[in-house]
C-alpha positions in Angstrom: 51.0 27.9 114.6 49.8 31.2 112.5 50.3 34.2 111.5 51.3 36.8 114.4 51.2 34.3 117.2 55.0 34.0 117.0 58.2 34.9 115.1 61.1 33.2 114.0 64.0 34.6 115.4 67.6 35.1 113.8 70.2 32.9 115.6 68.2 31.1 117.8 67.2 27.7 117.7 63.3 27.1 118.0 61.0 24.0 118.9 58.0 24.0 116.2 54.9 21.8 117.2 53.1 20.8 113.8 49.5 19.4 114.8 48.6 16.2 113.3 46.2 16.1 109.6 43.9 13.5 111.0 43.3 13.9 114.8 40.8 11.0 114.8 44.2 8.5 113.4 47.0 10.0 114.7 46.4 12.2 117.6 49.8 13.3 118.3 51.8 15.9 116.6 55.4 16.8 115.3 58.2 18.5 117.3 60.5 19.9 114.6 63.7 22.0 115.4 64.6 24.9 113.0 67.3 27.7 113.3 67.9 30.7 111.2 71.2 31.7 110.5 73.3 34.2 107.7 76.9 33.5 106.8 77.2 37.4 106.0 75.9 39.4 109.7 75.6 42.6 108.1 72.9 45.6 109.3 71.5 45.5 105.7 70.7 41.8 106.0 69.6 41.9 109.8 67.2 44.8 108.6 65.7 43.3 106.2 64.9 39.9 108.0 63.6 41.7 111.0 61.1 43.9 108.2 60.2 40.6 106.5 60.3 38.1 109.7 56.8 37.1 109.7 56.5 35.9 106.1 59.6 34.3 106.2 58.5 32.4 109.6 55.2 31.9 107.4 57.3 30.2 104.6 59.2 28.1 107.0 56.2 27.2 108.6 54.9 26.0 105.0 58.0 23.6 104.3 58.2 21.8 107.7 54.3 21.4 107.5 54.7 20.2 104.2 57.9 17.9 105.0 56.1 16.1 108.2 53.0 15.4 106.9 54.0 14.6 103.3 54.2 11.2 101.7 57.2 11.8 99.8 59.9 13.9 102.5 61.4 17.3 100.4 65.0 17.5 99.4 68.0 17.5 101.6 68.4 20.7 100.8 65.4 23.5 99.6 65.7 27.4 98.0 63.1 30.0 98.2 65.2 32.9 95.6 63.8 36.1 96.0 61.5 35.5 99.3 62.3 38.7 99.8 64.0 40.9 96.6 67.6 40.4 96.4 67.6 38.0 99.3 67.5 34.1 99.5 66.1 31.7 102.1 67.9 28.1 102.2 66.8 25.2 104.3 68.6 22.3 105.1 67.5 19.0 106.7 69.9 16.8 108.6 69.0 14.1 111.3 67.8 15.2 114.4 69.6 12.6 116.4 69.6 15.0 120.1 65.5 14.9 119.5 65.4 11.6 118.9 65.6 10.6 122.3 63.8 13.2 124.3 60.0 12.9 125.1 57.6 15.9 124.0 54.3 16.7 125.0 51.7 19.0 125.1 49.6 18.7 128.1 48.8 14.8 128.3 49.1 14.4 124.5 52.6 13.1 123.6 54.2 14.3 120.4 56.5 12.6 118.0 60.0 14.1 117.7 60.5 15.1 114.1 63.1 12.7 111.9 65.1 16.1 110.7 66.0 19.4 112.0 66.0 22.1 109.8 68.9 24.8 109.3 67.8 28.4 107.2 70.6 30.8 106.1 68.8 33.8 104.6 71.6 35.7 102.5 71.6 38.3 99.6 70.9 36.6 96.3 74.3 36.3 94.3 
């Protein structure tokens, strides 16, 4: 993961592989699935995510990092007002049952399927 090595992209579901904090410990990392979505599919809203996509993959990013490799898991449900002005980015975790029983890897390291998938909707602010 970083800055400009890949994009978040609207309507799509993506595959995020958090490394692990302490590779001496736990060498394997986290396979997290996160979608973007918008109840509201207008140009204006389209625009502006496409404009803004790499801080709000960056802020994504950010939370799941935070949510794997924390002691204490976030809330069901997260806000970021105004992470762009006059627009809102909300994430929300439910079980990821589906990758739960797949196997992930990356080359001969195997990687531990997140407990939560992660659904964004990134509307204008009310």
């Amino acid at each position: 993961m970083g800055p400009g090595s890949y994009m978040l992209e609207w309507n799509r579901t993506h595959l995020l592989f958090i490394p692990p904090l302490d590779l001496v410990h736990d060498p394997s990392g986290t396979v997290v699935q996160v979608c973007i979505r918008s109840d509201h599919e207008d140009g204006d809203t389209f625009t502006i995510f496409t404009a803004e996509q790499a801080s709000i993959t960056m802020a994504i990013e950010t939370l799941l990092v935070g949510h794997v490799t924390a002691l204490h898991k976030l809330p069901e449900c997260v806000t970021i007002k105004e992470i762009v002005p006059g627009y809102t980015l909300t994430g929300v975790r439910k079980p990821w049952k589906y990758g739960r029983g797949k196997t992930f890897s990356l080359g001969t390291t195997m990687l531990e399927p997140a407990e939560h998938k992660w659904i964004f909707r990134f509307e204008k602010s009310e």
